[in-house]
Structures are given as C-alpha cells and as structure tokens.
C-alpha positions in Angstrom: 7.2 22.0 27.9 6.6 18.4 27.2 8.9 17.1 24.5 6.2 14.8 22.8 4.8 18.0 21.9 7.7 19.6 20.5 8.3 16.5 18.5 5.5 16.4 17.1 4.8 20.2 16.2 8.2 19.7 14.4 8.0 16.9 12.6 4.3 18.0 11.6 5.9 21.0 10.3 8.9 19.0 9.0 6.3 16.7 6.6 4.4 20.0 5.9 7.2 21.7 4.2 8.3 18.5 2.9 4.8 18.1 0.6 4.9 21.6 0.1 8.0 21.5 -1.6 7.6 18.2 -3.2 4.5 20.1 -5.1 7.0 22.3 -6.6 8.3 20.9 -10.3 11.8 21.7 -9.1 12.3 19.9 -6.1 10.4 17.0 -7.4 13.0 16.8 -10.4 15.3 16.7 -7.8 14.0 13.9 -5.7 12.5 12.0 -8.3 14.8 12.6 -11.4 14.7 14.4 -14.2 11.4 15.0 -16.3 9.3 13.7 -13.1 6.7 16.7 -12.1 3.8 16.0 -9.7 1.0 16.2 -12.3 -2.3 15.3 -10.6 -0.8 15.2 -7.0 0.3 18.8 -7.2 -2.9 19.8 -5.6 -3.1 16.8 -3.0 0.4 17.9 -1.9 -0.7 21.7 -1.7 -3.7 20.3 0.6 -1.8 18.3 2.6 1.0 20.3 3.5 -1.0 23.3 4.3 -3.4 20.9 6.4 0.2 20.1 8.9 1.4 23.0 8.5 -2.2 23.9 10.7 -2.3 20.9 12.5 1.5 22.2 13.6 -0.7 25.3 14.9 -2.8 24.3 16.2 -1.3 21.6 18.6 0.9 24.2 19.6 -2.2 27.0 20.4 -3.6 23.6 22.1 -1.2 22.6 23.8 0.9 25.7 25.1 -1.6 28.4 25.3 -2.1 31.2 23.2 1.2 32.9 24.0 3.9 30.3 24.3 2.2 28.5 21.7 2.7 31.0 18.7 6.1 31.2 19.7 6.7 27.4 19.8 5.1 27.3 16.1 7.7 29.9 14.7 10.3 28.1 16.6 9.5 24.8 14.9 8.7 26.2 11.4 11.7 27.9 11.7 13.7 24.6 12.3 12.0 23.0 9.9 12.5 25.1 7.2 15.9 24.8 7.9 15.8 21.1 7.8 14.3 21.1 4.7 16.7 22.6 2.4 19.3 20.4 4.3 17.6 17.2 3.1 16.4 18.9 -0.3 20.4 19.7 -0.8 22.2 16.6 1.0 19.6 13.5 0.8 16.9 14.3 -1.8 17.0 10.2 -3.2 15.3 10.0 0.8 13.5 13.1 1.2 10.3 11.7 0.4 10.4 8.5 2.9 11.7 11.0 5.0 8.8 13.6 4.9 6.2 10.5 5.1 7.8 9.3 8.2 7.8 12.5 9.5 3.9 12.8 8.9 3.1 9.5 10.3 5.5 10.2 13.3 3.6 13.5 14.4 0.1 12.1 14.0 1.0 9.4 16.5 3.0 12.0 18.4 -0.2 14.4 18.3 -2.3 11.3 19.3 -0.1 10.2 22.1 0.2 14.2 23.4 -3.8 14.6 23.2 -4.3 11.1 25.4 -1.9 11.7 27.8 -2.4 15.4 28.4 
C-alpha cells in the first residue's frame, strides 16, 4: 500500500471533518471565540467537507480496489475522527490552519498519487 496514498486519504478525511465541524456554531465558538458562528459560510463548509470526505472515497476505491479500498476509507475516517476531537479539545486557536493545511496537503498528495501511479 503506497503511503502517499494513505496520507492523503487521511488528511482528505482529516480537512473533511475539520469543515464539517467548523460548520457547527459550537465548535466555531470554540475556535473562533465567543459569539462567532459561521453565518454565510455554514453551507460552503457543509459543501466542502462532504466534497473530501468523497474525494477520501474515492481515492481509496481508486486506488486500492473495491475491497481494500472501503476498508482503507473506514480506517482513515476512523483516525480522523479521532484526530479531530483531539485538536477541537487540545489546539482549537490552530484547528482551522490546521484543517486548511490538511486540505491543501491531500490535494497535492492525491495529485502526486494519480501521476505517479
């Protein structure tokens, strides 16, 4: 299994959650201070984490077969998940740079994988 790959299906899944729960009013009070809710973005954060959450799926369907690759996707969601509530609990003044780094990381991961496979 080519870590690349795993990387990237990770950190996809890793800025995924990380939009999806900056959408909530909750953990955007909590990364961005009090009073502070998403307003119009609310929906573009919906959008995009749902769109890595697929791209996460995809790659992995792609890239590991239809078997291996559903159990790569749990795997990372999984891990990610986990991840998430870390940051959300022990770094939220940097859990938005970190979520953005995360999507920009498995784009170019996902690019690199897709020339190179």
């Amino acid at each position: 299994m080519n870590a690349l790959l795993f990387g990237s299906v990770f950190t996809a899944s890793l800025a995924g959650f990380c939009a999806l729960s900056l959408a909530m009013d909750r953990h955007s009070e909590d990364v961005f201070g009090r009073g502070s809710t998403p307003g119009p973005w609310r929906r573009w954060l919906q959008l995009g984490g749902a769109a890595l959450l697929c791209v996460s799926l995809g790659a992995s369907l792609q890239f590991s077969g239809r078997t291996i690759g559903w159990v790569l996707w749990l795997g990372s969601l999984t891990a990610a998940a986990v991840a998430t509530v870390g940051l959300l609990s022990y770094a939220p003044r940097r859990f938005h740079w970190i979520g953005f780094a995360a999507a920009a990381i498995a784009l170019l991961g996902l690019l690199l994988a897709a020339l190179f496979a």
